[in-house]
Steps between C-alpha positions, in 0.01 A plus 500: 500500500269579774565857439388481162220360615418721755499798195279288300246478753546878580413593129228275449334630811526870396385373128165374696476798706488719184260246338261529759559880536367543124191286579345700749201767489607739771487898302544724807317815495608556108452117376854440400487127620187469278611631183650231368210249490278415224200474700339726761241426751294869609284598800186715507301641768261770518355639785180361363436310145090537554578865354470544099793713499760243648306237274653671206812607682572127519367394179737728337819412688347121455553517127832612461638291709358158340553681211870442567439176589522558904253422768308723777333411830175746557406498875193673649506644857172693452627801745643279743834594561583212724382251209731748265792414726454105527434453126791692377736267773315223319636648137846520670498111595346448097873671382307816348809714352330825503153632633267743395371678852195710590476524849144455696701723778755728346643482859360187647667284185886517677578148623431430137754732352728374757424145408549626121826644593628220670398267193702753276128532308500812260196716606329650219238746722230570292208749559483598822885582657571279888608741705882329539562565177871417569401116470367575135697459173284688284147682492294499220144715582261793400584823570240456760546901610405606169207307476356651836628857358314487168254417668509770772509768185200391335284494860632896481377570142148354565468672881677810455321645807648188710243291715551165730646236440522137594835281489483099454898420607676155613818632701631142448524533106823743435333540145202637649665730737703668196122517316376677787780732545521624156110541540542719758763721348320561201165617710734708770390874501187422309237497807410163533471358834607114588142357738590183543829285340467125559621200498343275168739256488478525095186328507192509336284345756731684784449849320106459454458463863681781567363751254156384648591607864665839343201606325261463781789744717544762224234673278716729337754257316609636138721196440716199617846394398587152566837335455410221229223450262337160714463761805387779246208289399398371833456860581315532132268258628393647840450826326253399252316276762437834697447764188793677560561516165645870533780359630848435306670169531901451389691221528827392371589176283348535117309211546215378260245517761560879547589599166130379455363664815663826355331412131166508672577852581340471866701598781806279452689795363855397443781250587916568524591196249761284513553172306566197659606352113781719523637435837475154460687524175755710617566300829567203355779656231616630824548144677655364220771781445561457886549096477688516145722759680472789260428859608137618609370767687423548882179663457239505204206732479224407281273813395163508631262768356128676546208287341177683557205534223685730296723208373378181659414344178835551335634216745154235515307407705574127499863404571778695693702764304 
């Protein structure tokens, strides 16, 4: 008898065990412990939400999931990666199941993808690639060289004899350090000469105080490439305030504000596009193939393209392509 009893005790234990196995959340890095549930809780962070482009990113990733009935935390660390870090250990403790990530830091953002790892959080990386791309379980972005190359090629067709050039990087933003780089193949051979590459941070305010010291260094400026649209107009601004209205301005982004610079056919003479609609679409079909457990890819580029005044008004002027 007190064998029997022993088994019956055995099984019901192992019958609990397996109940309380199929309540859990935990997915791993491909969100097979989450694919079972009929509700899912989603992080976001940006490395900023005060620019238009990661407004819409989030707006569009936003709708589909409470359009299947699911629920999204939106955190801002306005370019802080230490705030980045603490508020995505404070989605972890809220039970997020999966979290859409763009890195303030592309290095500096580690102890969170640790933390992330450790939670067995999916990562969907979005935008801008962290450099341990090993902790990531899928990246959904522009083809951020592109955008820098098509841009490049139409600097050549509208300098053919070459001239200097300015460079508004952020060497923390991976998506800006492809822009750059397929900027600088497209212009190689072409005699144009790099006077001064720095540091805008991809903002406005930033890039406007630059442009301001660059133009009182260098007289003989034919144009400036910076590595989003908010830096491209912050150097738009400090060139009209000193007439220097010879001088081209490109940016990269598609944004309304420079698809109407580029309208007014001053010197804001193109921008590599992206569209943040897309990625934001795209990344969250991702996510949920990765929690449901069905196949999805690694990697997805999202086409970015040349808007200059030749076709600017083919895409408006007033909302995001």
């Amino acid at each position: 008898m007190k064998r029997l009893w022993s088994l019956v005790l055995i099984v019901a234990l192992v019958l609990m065990s397996a109940a309380c196995g199929n309540g859990g959340s935990g997915g791993g890095s491909g969100g097979g412990g989450s694919k079972n549930k009929d509700h899912y809780l989603f992080g976001y962070t940006s490395m900023t939400q005060n620019n238009p482009f990661f407004i819409v990113l989030e707006k569009a990733i936003r709708e589909k999931v409470e359009a299947n009935g699911d629920e999204m935390i939106t955190l801002n660390p306005a370019m802080d990666v230490a705030l980045q870090i603490n508020q995505i250990e404070d989605m972890i403790a809220q039970g997020i199941d999966a979290i859409f990530l763009n890195p303030v830091d592309w290095e500096g953002i580690r102890p969170a993808l640790q933390m992330l790892k450790e939670a067995g959080i999916p990562i969907i990386n979005y935008d801008t690639e962290v450099k341990d791309f090993e902790y990531v379980t899928a990246y959904v972005g522009s083809d951020n060289k592109n955008a820098g190359r098509v841009v490049g090629e139409d600097l050549v067709r509208r300098f053919p004899n070459g001239g200097n050039i300015v460079i508004l990087d952020s060497p923390t933003m991976n998506s800006i350090n492809d822009r750059v780089a397929g900027f600088l193949e497209a212009i190689e051979g072409k005699n144009f000469t790099v006077v001064a590459q720095q540091d805008a941070k991809g903002d406005l305010e930033t890039a406007l105080g630059i442009t301001e010291d660059i133009l009182q260094a260098h007289s003989d400026i034919v144009a400036i490439f910076a590595g989003n649209d908010p830096s491209a107009l912050g150097a738009l601004a400090a060139v009209k305030a000193a007439n220097r209205l010879e001088i081209a301005i490109y940016g990269v982004d598609g944004s309304p504000d420079a698809k109407a610079a580029i309208a007014e056919g001053g010197p804001f003479k193109g921008t590599g596009a992206q569209s943040p609609i897309s990625i934001g679409q795209i990344a969250a079909d991702v996510a949920y193939k990765i929690l449901r457990g069905e196949s999805y890819e690694k990697r997805t580029p999202v086409e970015t393209f040349l808007i200059n005044e030749e076709n600017v008004h083919e895409y408006g002027i007033d909302e995001w392509q």
